[in-house]
HTML snippet that shows the backbone in 3Dmol.js (N, CA, C, O; Angstrom):
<script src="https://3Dmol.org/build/3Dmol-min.js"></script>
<div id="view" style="width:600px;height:400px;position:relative"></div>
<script>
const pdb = `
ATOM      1  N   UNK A   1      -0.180  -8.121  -5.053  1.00  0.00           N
ATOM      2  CA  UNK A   1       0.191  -9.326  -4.344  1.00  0.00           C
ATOM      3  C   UNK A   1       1.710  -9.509  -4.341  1.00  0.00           C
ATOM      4  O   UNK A   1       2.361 -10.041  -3.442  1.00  0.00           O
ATOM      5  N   UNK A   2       2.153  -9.016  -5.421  1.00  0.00           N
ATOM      6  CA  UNK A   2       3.384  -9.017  -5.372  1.00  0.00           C
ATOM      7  C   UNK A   2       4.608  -8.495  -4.437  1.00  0.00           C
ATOM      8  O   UNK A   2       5.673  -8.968  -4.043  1.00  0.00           O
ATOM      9  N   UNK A   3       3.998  -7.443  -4.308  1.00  0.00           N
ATOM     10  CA  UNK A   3       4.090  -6.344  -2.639  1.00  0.00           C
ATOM     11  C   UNK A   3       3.344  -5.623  -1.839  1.00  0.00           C
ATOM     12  O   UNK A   3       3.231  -4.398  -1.848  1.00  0.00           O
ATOM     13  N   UNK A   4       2.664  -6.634  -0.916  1.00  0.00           N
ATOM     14  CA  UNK A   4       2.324  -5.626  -0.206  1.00  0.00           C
ATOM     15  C   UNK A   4       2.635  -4.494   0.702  1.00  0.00           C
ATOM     16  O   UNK A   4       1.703  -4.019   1.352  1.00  0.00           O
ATOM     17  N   UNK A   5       3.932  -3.960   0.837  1.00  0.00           N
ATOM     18  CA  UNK A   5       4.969  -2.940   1.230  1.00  0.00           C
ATOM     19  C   UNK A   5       5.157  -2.569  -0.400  1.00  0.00           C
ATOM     20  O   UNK A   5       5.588  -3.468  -1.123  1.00  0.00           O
ATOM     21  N   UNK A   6       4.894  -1.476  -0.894  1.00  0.00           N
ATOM     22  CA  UNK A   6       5.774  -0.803  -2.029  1.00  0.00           C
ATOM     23  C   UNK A   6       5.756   0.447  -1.806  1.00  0.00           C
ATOM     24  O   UNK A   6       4.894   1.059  -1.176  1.00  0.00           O
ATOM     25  N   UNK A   7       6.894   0.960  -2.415  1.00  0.00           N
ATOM     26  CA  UNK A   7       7.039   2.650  -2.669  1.00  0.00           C
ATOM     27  C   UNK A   7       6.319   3.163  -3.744  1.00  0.00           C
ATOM     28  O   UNK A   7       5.989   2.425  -4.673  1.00  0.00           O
ATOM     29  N   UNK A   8       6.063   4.249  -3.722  1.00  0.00           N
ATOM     30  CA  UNK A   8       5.017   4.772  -5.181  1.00  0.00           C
ATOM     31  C   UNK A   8       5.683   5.004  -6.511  1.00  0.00           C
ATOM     32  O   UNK A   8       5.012   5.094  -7.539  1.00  0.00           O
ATOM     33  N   UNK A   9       6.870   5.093  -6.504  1.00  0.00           N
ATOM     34  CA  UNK A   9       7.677   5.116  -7.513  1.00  0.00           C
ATOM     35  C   UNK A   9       7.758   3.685  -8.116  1.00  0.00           C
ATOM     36  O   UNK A   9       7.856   3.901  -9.324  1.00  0.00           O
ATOM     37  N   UNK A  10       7.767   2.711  -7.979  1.00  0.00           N
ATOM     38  CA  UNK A  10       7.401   1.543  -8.122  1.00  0.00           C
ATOM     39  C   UNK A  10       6.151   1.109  -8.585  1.00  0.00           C
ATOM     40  O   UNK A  10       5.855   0.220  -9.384  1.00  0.00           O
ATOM     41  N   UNK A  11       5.341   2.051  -7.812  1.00  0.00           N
ATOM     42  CA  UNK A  11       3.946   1.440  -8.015  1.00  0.00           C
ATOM     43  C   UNK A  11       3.621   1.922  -9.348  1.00  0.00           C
ATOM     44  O   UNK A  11       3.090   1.299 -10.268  1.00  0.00           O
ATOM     45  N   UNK A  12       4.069   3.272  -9.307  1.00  0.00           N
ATOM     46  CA  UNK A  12       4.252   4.034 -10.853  1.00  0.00           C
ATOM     47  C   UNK A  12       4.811   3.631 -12.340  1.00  0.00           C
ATOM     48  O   UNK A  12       4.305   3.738 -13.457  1.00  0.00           O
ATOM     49  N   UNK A  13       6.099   3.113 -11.873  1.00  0.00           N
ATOM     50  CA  UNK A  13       6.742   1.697 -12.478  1.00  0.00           C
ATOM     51  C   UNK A  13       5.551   0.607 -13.406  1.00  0.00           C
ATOM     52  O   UNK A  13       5.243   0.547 -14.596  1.00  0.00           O
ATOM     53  N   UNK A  14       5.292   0.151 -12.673  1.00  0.00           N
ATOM     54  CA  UNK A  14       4.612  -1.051 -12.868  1.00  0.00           C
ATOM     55  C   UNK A  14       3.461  -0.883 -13.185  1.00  0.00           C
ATOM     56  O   UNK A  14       3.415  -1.359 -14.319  1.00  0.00           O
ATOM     57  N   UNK A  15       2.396  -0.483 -12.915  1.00  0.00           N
ATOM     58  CA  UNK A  15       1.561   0.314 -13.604  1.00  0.00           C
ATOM     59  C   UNK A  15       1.302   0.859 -15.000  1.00  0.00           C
ATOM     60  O   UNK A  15       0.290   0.850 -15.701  1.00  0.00           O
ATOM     61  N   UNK A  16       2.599   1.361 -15.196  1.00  0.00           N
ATOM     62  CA  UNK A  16       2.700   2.245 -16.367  1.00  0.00           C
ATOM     63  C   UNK A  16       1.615   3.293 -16.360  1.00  0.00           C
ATOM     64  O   UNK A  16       1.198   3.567 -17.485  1.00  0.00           O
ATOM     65  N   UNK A  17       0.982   4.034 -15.212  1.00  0.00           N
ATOM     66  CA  UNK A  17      -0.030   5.372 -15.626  1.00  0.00           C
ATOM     67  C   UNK A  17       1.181   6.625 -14.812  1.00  0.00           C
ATOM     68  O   UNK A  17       2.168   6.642 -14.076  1.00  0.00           O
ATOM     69  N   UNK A  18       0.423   7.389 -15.434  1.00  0.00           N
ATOM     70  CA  UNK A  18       0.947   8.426 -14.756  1.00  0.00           C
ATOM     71  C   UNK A  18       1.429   9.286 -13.757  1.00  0.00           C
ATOM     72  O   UNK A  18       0.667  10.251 -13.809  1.00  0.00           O
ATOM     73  N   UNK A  19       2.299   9.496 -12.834  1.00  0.00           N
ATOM     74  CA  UNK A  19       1.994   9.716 -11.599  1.00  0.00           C
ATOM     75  C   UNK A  19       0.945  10.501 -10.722  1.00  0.00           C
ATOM     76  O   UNK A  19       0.372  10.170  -9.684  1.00  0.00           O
ATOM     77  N   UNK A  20       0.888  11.506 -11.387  1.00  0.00           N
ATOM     78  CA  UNK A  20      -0.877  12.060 -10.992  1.00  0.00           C
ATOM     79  C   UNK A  20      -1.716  11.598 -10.872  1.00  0.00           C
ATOM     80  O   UNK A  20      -2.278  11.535  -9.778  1.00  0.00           O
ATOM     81  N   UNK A  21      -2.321  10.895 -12.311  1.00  0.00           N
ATOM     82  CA  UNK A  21      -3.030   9.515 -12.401  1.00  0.00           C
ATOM     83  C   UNK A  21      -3.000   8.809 -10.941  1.00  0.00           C
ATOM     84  O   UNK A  21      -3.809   9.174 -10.088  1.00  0.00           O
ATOM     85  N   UNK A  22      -2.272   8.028 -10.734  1.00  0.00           N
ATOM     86  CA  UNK A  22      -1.436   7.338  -9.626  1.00  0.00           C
ATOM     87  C   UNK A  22      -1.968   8.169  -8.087  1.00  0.00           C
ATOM     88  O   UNK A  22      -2.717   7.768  -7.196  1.00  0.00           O
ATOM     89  N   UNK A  23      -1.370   9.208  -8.217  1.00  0.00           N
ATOM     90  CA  UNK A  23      -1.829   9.874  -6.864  1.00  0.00           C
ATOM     91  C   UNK A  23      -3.032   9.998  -6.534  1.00  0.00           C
ATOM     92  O   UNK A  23      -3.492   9.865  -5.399  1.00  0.00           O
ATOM     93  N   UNK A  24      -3.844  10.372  -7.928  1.00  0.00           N
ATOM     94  CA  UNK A  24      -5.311  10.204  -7.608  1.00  0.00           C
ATOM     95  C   UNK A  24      -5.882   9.337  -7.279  1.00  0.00           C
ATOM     96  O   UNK A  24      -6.832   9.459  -6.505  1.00  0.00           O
ATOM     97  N   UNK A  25      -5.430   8.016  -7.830  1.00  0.00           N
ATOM     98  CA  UNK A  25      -6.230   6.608  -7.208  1.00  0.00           C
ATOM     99  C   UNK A  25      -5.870   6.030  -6.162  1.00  0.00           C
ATOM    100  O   UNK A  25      -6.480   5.148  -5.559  1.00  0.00           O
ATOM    101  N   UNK A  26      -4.585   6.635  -5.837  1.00  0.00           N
ATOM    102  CA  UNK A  26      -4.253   6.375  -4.563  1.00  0.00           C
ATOM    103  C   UNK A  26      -4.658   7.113  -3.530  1.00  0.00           C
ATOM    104  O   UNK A  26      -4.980   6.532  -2.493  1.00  0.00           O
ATOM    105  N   UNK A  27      -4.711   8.324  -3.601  1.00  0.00           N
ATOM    106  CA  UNK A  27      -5.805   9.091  -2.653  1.00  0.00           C
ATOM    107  C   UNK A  27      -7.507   8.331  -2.433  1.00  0.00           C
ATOM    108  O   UNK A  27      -8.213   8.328  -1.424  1.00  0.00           O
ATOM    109  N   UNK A  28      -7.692   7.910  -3.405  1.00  0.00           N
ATOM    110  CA  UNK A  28      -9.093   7.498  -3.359  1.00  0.00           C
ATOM    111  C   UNK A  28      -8.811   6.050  -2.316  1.00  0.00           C
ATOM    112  O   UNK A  28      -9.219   5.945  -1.160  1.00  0.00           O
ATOM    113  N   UNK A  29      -8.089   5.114  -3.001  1.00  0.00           N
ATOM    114  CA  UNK A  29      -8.036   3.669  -2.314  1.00  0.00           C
ATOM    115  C   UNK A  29      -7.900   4.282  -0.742  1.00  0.00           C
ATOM    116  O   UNK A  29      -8.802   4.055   0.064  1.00  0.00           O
ATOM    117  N   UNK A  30      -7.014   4.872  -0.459  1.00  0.00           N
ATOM    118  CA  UNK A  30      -6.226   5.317   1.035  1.00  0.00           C
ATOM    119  C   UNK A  30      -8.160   5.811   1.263  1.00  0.00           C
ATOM    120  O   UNK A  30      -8.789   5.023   1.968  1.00  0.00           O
ATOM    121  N   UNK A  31      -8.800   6.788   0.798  1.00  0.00           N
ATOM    122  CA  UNK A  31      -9.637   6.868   1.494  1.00  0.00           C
ATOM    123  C   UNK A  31     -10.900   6.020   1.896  1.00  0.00           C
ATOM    124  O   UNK A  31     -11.644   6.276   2.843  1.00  0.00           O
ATOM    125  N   UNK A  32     -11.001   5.097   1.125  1.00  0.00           N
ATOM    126  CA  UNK A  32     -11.522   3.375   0.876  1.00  0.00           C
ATOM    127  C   UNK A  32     -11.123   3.005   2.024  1.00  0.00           C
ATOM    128  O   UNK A  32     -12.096   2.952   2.776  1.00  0.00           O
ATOM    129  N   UNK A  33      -9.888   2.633   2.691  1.00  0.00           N
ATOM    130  CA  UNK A  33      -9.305   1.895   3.819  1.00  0.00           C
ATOM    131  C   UNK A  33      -8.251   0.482   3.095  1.00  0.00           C
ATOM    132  O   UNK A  33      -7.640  -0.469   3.582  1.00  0.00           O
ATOM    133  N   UNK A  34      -8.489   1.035   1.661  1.00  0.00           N
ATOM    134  CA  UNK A  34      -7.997  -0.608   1.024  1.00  0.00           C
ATOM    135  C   UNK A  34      -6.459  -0.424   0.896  1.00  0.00           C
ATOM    136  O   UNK A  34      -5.751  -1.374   0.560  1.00  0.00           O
ATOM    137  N   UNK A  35      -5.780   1.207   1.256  1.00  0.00           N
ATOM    138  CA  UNK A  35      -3.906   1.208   1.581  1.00  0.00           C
ATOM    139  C   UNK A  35      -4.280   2.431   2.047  1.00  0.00           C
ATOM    140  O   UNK A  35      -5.071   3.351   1.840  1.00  0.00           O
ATOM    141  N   UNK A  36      -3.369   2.064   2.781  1.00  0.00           N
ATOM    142  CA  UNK A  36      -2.535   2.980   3.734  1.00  0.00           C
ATOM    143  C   UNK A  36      -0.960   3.385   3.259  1.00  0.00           C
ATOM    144  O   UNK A  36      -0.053   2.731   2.743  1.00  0.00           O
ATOM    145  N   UNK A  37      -1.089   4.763   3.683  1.00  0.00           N
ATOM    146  CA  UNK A  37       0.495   5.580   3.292  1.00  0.00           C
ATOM    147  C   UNK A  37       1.084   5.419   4.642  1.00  0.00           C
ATOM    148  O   UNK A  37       0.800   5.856   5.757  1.00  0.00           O
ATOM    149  N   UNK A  38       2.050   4.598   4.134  1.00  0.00           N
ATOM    150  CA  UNK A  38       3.032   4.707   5.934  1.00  0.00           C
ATOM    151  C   UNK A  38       3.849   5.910   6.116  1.00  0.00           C
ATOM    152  O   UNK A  38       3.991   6.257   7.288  1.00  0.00           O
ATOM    153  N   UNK A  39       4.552   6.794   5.001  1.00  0.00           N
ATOM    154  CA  UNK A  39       5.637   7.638   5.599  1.00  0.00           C
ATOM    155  C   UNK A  39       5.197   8.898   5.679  1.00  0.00           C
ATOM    156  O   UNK A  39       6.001   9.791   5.947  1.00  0.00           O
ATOM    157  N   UNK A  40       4.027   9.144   5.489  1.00  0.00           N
ATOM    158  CA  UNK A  40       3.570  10.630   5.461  1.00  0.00           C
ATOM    159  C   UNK A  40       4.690  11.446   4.321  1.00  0.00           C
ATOM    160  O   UNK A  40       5.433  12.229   4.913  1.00  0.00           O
ATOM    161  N   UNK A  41       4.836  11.401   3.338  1.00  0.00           N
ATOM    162  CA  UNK A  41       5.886  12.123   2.818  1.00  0.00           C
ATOM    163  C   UNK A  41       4.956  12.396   1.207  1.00  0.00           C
ATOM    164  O   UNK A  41       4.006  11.819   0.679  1.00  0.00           O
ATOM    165  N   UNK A  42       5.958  13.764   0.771  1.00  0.00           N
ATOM    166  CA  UNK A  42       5.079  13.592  -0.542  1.00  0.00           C
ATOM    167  C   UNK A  42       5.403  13.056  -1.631  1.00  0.00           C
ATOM    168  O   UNK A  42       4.609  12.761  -2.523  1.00  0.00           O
ATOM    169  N   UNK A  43       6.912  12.841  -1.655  1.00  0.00           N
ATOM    170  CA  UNK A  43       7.757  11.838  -2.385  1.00  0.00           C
ATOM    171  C   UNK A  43       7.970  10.176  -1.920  1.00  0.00           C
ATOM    172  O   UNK A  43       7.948   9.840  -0.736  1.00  0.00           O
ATOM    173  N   UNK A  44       8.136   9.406  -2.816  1.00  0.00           N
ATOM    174  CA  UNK A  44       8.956   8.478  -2.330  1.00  0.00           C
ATOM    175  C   UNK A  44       8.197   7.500  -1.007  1.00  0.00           C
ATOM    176  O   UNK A  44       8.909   6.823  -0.264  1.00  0.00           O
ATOM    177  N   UNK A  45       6.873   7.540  -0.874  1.00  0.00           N
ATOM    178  CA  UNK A  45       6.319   7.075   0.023  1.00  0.00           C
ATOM    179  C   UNK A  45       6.024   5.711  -0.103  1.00  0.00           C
ATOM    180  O   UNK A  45       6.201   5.115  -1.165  1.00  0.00           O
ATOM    181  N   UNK A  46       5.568   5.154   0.949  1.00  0.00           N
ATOM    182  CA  UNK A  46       5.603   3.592   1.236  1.00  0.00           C
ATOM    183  C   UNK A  46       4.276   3.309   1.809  1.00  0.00           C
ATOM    184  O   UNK A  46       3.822   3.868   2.808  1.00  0.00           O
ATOM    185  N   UNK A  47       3.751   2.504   1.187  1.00  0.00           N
ATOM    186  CA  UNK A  47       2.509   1.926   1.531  1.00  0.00           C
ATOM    187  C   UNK A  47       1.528   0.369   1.564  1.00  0.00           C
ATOM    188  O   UNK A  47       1.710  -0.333   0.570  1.00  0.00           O
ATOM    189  N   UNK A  48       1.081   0.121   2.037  1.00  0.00           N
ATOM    190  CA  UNK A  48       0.371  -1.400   2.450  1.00  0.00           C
ATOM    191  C   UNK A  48      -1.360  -1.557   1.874  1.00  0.00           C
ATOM    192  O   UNK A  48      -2.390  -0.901   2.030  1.00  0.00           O
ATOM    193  N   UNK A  49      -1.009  -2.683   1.221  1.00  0.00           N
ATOM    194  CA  UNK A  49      -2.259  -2.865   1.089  1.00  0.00           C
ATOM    195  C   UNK A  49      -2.587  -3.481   2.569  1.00  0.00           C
ATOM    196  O   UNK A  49      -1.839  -4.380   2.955  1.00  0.00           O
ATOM    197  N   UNK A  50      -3.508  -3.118   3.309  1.00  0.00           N
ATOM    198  CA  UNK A  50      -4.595  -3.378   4.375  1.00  0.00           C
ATOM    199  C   UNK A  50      -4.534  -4.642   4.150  1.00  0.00           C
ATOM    200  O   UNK A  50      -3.606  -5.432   4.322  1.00  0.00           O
ATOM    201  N   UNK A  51      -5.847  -4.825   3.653  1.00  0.00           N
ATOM    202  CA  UNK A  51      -6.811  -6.288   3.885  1.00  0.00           C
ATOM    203  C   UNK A  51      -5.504  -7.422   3.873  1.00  0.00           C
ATOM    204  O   UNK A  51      -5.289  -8.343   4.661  1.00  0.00           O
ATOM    205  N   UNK A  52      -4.718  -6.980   2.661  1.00  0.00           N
ATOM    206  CA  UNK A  52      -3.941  -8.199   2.214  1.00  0.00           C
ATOM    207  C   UNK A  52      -3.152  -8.609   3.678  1.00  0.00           C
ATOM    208  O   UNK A  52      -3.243  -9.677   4.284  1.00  0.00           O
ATOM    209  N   UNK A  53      -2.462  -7.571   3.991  1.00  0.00           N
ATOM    210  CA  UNK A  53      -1.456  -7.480   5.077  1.00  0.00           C
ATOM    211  C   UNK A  53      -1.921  -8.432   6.121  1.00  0.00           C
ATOM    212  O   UNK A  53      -1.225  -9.310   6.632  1.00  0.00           O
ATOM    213  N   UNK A  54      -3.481  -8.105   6.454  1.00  0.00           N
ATOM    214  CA  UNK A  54      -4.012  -8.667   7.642  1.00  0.00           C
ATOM    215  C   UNK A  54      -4.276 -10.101   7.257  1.00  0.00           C
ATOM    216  O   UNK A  54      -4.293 -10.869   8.219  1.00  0.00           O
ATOM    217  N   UNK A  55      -4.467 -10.592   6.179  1.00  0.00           N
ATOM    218  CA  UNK A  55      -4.621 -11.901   5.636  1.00  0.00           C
ATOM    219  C   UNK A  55      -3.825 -12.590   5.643  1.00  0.00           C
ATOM    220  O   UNK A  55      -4.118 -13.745   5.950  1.00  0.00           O
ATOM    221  N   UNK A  56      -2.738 -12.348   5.392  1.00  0.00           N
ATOM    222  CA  UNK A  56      -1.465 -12.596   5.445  1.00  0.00           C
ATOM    223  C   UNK A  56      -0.660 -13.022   6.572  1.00  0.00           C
ATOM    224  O   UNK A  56       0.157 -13.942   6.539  1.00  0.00           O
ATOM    225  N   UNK A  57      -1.058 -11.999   7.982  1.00  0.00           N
ATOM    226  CA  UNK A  57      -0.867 -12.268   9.241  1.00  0.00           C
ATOM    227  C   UNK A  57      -1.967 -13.281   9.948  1.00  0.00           C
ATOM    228  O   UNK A  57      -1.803 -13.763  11.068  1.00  0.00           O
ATOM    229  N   UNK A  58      -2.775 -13.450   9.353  1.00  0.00           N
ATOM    230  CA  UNK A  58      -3.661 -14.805   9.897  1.00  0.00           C
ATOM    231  C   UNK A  58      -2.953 -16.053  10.608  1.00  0.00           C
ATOM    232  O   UNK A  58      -2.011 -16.451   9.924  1.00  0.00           O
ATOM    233  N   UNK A  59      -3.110 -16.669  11.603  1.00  0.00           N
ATOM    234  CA  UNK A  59      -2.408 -17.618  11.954  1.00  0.00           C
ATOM    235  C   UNK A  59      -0.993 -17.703  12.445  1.00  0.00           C
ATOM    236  O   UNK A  59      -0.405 -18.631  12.999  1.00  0.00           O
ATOM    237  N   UNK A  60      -0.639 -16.641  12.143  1.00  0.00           N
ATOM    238  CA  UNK A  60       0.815 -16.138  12.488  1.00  0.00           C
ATOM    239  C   UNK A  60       0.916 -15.512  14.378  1.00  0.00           C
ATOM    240  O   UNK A  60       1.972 -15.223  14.942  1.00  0.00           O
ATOM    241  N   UNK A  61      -0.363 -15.450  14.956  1.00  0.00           N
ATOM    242  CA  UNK A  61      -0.045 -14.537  16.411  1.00  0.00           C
ATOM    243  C   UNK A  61       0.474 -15.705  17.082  1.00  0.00           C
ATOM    244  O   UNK A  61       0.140 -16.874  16.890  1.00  0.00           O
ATOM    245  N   UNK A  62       1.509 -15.158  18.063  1.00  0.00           N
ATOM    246  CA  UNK A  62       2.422 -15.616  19.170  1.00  0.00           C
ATOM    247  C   UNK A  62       0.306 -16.275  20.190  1.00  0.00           C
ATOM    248  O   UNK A  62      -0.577 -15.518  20.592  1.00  0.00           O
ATOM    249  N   UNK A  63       0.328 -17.774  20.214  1.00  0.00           N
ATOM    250  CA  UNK A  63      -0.480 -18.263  20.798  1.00  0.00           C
ATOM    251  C   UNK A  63      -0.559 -17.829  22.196  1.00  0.00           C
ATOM    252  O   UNK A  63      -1.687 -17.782  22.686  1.00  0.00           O
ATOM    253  N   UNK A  64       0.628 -17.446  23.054  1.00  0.00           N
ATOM    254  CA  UNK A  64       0.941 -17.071  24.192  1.00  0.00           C
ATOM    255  C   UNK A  64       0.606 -15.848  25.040  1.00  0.00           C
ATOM    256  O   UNK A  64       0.609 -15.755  26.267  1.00  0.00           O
ATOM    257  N   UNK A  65       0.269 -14.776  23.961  1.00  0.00           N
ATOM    258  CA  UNK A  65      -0.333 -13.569  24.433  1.00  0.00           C
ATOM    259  C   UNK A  65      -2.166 -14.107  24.287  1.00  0.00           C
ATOM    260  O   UNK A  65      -3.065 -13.329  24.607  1.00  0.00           O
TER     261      UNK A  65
END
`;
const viewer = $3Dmol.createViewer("view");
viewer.addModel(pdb, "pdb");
viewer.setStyle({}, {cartoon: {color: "spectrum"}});
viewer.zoomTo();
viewer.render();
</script>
């Protein structure tokens, strides 16, 4: 909740597990649908929690479109 945009180095950070660790559960969530990897990269990547994101944008659309 704190970010839903973070880099994995961060996420690694904060966490405190391992980065492997890390990659693995993040491979799993990403295949869940519950984040998404935005930069395609194998370092240093950036990613969204989903659901939150869209929750978040609730109420927020331009009424006009």
């Amino acid at each position: 909740m704190e970010r839903p945009v973070a880099a994995s180095g961060w996420l690694v950070e904060k966490t405190g597990i391992a980065p492997a660790t890390f990659n693995k559960a993040f491979s799993r969530l990403e295949e869940l649908g519950i984040v998404k990897e935005l930069t395609k990269k194998k370092r240093n990547r950036l990613s969204r929690h989903t659901d939150y994101i869209e929750i978040l944008s609730r109420g927020t659309e331009n009424p006009d479109r």
